[in-house]
C-alpha positions as CSV (number, residue, x, y, z in Angstrom):
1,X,2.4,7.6,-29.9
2,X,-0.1,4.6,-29.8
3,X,2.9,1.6,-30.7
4,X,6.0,1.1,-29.5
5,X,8.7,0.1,-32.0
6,X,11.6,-2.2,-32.1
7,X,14.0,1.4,-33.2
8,X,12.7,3.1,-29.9
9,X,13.6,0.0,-27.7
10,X,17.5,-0.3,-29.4
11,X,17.1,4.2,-28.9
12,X,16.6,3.5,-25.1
13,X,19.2,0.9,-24.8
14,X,22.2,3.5,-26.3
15,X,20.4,6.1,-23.6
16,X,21.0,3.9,-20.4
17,X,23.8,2.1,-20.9
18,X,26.1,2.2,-18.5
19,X,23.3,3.6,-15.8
20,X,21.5,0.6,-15.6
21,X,22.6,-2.9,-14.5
22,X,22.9,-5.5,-17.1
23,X,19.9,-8.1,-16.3
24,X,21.8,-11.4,-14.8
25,X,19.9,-14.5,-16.3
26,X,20.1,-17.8,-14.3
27,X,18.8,-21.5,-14.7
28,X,16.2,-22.6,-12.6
29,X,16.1,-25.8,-10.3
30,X,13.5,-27.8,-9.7
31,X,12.1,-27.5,-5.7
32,X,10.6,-30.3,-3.8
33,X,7.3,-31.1,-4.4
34,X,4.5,-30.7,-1.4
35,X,2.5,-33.8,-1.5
36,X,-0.7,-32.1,-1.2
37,X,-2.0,-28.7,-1.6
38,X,-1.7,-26.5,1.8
39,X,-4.7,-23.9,2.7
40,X,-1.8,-20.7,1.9
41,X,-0.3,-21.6,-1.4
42,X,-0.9,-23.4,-4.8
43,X,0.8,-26.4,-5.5
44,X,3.2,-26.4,-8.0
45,X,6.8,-26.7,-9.2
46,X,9.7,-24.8,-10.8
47,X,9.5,-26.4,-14.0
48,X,7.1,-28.5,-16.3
49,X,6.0,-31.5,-15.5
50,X,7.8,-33.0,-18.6
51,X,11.0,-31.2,-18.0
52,X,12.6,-32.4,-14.5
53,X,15.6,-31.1,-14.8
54,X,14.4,-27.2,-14.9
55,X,16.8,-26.6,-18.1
56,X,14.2,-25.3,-19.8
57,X,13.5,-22.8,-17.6
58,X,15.2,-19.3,-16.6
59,X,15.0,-16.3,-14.3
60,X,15.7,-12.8,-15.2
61,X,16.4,-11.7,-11.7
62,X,15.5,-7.7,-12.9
63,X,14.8,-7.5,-8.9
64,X,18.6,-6.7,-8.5
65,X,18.4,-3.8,-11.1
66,X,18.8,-0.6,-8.8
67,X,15.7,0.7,-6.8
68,X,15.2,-3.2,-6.9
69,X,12.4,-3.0,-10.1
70,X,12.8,-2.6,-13.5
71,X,11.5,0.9,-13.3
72,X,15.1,2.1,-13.7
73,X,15.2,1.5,-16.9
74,X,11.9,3.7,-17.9
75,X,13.1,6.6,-15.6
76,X,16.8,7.1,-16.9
77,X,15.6,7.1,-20.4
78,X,12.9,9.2,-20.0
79,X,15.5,11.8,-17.5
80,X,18.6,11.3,-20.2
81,X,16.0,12.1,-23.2
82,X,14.8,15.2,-21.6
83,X,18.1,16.7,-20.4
84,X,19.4,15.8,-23.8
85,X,16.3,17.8,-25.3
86,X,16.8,20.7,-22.6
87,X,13.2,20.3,-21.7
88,X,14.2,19.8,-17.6
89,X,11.8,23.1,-16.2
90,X,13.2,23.9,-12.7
91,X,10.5,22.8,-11.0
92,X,11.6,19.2,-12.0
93,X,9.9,15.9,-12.6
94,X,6.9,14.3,-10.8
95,X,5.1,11.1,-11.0
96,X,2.5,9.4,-9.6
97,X,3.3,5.9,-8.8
98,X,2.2,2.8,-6.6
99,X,5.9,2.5,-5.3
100,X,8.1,1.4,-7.6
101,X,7.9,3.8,-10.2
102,X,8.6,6.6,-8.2
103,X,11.6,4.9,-6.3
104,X,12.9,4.7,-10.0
105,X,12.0,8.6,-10.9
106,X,13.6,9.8,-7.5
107,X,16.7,7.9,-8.1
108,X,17.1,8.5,-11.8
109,X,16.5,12.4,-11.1
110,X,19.1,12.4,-7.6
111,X,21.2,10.8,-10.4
112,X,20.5,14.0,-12.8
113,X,20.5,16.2,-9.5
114,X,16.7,17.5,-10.7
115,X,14.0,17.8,-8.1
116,X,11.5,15.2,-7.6
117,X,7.8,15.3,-6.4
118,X,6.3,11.6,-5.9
119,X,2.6,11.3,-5.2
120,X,1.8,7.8,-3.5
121,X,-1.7,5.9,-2.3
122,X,-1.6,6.4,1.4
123,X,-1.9,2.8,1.2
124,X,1.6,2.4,-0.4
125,X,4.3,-0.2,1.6
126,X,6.1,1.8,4.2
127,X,9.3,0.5,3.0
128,X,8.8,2.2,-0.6
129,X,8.1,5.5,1.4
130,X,10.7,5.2,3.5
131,X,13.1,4.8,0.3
132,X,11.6,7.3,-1.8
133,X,12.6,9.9,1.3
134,X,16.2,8.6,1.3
135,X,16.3,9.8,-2.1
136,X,15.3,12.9,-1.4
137,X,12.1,12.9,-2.9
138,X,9.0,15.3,-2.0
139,X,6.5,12.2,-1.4
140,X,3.1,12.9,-1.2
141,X,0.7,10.5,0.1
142,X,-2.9,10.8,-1.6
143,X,-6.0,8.7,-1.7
144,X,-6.2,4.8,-1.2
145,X,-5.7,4.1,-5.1
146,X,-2.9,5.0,-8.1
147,X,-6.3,6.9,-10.0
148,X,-6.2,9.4,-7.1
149,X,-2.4,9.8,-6.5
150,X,-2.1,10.5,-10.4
151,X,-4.6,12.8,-10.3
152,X,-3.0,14.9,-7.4
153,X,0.1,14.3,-9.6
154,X,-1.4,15.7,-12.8
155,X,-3.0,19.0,-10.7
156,X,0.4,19.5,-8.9
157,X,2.5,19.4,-12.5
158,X,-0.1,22.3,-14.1
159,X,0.6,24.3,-11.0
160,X,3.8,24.0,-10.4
161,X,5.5,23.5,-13.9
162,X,7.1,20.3,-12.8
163,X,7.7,17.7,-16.1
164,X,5.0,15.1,-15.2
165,X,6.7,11.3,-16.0
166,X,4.2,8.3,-15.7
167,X,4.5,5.1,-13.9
168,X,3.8,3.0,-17.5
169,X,1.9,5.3,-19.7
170,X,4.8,6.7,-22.4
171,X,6.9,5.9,-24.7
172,X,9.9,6.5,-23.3
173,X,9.0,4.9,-20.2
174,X,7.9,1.5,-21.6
175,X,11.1,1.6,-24.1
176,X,13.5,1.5,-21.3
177,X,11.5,-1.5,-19.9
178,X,11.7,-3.3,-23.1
179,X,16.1,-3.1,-23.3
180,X,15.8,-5.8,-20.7
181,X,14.7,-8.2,-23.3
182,X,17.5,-7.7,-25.3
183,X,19.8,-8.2,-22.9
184,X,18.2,-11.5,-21.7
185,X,18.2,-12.6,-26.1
186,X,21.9,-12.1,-25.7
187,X,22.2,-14.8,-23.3
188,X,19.8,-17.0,-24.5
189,X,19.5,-16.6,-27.8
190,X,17.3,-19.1,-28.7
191,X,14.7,-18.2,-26.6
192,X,10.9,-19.1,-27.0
193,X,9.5,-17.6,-24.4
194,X,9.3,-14.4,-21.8
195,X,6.8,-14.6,-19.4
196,X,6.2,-11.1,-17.6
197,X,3.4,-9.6,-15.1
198,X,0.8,-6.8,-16.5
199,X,-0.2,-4.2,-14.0
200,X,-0.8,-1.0,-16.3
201,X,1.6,-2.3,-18.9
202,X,4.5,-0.5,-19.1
203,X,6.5,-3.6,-19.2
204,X,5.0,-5.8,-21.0
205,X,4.7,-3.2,-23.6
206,X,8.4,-2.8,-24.1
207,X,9.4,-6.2,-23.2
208,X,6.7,-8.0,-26.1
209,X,7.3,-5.2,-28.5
210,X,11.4,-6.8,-28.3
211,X,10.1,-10.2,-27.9
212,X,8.0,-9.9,-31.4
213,X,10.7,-8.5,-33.0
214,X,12.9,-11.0,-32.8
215,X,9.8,-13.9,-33.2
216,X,10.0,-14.7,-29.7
217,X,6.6,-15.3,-27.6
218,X,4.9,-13.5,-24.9
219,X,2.9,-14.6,-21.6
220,X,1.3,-11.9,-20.2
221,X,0.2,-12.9,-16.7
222,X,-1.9,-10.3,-14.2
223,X,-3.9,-11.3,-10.6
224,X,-7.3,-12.0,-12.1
225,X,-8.7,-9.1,-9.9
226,X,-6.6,-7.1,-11.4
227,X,-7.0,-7.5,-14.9
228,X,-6.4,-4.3,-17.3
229,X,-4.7,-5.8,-20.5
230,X,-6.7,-9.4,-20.7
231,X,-10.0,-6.7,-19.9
232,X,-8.6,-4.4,-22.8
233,X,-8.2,-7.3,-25.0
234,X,-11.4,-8.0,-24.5
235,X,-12.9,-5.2,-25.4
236,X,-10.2,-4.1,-28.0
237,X,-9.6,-0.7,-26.6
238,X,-8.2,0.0,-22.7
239,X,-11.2,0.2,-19.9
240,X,-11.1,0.7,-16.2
241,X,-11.4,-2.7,-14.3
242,X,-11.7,-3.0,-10.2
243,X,-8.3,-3.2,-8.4
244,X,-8.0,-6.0,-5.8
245,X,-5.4,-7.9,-5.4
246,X,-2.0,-9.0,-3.2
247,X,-0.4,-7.9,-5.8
248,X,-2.3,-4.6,-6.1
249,X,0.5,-1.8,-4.7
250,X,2.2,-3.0,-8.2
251,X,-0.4,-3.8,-10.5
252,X,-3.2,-2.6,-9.6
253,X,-3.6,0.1,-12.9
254,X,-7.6,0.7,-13.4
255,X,-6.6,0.6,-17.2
256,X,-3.7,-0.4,-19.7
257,X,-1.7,1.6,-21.7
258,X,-2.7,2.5,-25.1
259,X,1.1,0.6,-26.0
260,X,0.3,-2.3,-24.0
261,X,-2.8,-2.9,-26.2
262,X,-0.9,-2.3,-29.3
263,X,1.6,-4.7,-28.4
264,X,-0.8,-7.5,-27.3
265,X,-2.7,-7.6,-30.7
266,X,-0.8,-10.1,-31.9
267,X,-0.6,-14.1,-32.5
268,X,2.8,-14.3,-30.2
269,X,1.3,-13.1,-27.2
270,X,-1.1,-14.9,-24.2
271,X,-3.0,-13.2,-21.8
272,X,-3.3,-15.4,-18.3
273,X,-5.4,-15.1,-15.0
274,X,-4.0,-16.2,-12.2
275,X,-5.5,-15.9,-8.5
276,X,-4.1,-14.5,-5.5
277,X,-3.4,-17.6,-4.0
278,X,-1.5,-18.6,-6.6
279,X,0.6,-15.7,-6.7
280,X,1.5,-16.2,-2.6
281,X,2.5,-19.9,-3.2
282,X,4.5,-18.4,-6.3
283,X,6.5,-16.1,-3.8
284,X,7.1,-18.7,-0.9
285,X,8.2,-20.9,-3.6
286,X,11.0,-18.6,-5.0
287,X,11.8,-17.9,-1.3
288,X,11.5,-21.6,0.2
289,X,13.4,-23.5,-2.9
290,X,15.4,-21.0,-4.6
291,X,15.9,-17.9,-1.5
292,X,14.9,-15.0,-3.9
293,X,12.6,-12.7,-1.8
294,X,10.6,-10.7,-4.5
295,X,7.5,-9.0,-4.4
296,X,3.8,-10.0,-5.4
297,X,4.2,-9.0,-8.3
298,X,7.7,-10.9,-9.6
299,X,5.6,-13.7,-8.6
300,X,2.5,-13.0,-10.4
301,X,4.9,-14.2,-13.8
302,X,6.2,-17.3,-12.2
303,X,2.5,-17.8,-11.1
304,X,1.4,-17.5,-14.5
305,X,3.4,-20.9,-15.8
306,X,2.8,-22.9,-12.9
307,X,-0.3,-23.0,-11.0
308,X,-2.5,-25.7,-9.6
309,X,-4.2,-28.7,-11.4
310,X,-7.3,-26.6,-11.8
311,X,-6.2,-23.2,-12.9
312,X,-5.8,-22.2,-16.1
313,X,-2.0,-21.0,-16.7
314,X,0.7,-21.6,-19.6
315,X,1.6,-25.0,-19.7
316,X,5.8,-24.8,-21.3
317,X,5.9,-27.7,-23.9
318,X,8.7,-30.2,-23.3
319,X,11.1,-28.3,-25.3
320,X,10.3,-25.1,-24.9
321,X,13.0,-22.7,-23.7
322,X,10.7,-20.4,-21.1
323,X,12.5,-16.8,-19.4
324,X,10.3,-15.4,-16.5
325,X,11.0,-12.4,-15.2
326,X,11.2,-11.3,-11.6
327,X,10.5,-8.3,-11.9
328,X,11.1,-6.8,-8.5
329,X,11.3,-7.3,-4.8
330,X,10.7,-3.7,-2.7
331,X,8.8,-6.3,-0.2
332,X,9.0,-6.7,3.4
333,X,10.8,-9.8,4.4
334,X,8.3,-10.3,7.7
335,X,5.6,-11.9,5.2
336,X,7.6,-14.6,3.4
């Protein structure tokens, strides 16, 4: 399968339900404004310029779905799909991942009581080890990037018989992502706007194929040294890009999915760059004014609507109802 559709998405949603945590939408408030920009973080608000009060603008704080990502929803639908299907070999499941996705597999399969193998950069944050192992998971740490973890990953499911998942790259995956959008239309119906981070696409794939559907637009925001979809878009098919960013342990993908592509060739979605420093500032912002730790790359979205005078982000228009989603927050607390 090349493109997602709107029938897979409402598929996923009948799979999960009830194994997932509804996403909780809130309202954001404006912060105080700095006065001048500082040498750590970009300078810029909670909400538009023209738009003071913040109503236009919401959180979908995903972060508190369990495993703390939105990688839940991708690994109980793909799990609940193949034990419906009888397809579950004994070896079990295994996925290469740069943290997140794997937390998600390990938990979905504990949940299914299936084995799980995870294969991690030895890069990876300690604390996403550390969890993956309270799962129970086999974790294998491998190379310094996700293209050599999923590698090992691919060479340990032909050997061993284990049901390979991905971290983005599969239907199934990306269709549980995209149920979070309809749960965050059913609270704000009127919606304009989702604005959501790219790594490999996974995400974004289910979340715009949901948002198109119902006419809704889509910002699709990645660290601009990290840059797989706005790359792919580029050259109108998916091609490896150089990984280097804060944000990197979450979206650093050296290419988008094949779905992600499919879902961005349309007039309702924008790609947007922003830099790392505008991602940190993002983070310390949600921390500082609102006290919502996340990770890099939750932040990368709300970096994407605000950033400073010179950068080139989506700017909301005065009326424009704008959802961003915080995606998740497996961070460590000693950096915010």
């Amino acid at each position: 399968m090349t493109q997602l559709t709107y029938p897979d998405i409402e598929a996923a949603a009948a799979r999960i339900v009830g194994r997932v945590r509804p996403v909780t939408v809130a309202s954001a408030q404006p912060g105080n404004r700095p006065e001048a920009p500082t040498p750590t973080a970009a300078t810029w608000s909670a909400s538009p310029a023209d738009d003071p009060d913040g109503s236009g603008v919401h959180f979908a704080l995903e972060f508190m779905q369990y495993t703390g990502t939105f990688k839940a929803r991708g690994a109980q639908n793909f799990i609940q799909t193949h034990l419906a299907e009888g397809t579950f070999p004994e070896a079990g499941v295994t996925i290469a991942s740069g943290g997140n996705a794997g937390l998600a597999c390990a938990w979905a399969a504990r949940d299914a009581n299936v084995p799980a193998t995870v294969f991690l950069p030895a890069n990876a944050p300690a604390v996403k080890v550390e969890r993956l192992r309270d799962y129970g998971a086999d974790v294998r740490l491998i190379g310094s990037e996700f293209a050599e973890a999923a590698l090992a990953c691919q060479e340990f499911a032909e050997s061993s018989g284990a049901l390979a998942s991905h971290a983005y790259d599969h239907p199934l995956i990306a269709a549980g992502a995209g149920t979070m959008m309809t749960e965050i239309l059913s609270q704000i119906p009127d919606l304009d706007t989702v604005v959501v981070s790219v790594g490999g696409g996974g995400l974004f794939a289910g979340v715009a194929t949901a948002a198109t559907f119902h006419g809704v637009r889509t910002v699709a925001v990645e660290p601009r040294n990290c840059r797989a979809l706005n790359a792919a878009l580029e050259a109108g098919e998916p091609v490896d890009v150089p990984v280097d960013s804060v944000a990197a342990d979450s979206l650093g993908a050296r290419r988008a999915t094949p779905l992600a592509v499919a879902a961005a060739q349309n007039d309702l979605v924008t790609s947007v760059l922003v830099d790392d420093e505008q991602i940190v500032g993002a983070r310390r912002h949600l921390w500082g004014e609102h006290r919502l730790a996340v990770e890099h790359a939750a932040a990368t979205a709300l970096a994407g609507i605000h950033g400073s005078s010179d950068s080139a982000v989506y700017v909301p228009a005065p009326d424009e109802k704008v959802c961003v989603v915080l995606c998740g927050a497996n961070t460590s607390l000693g950096d915010l």
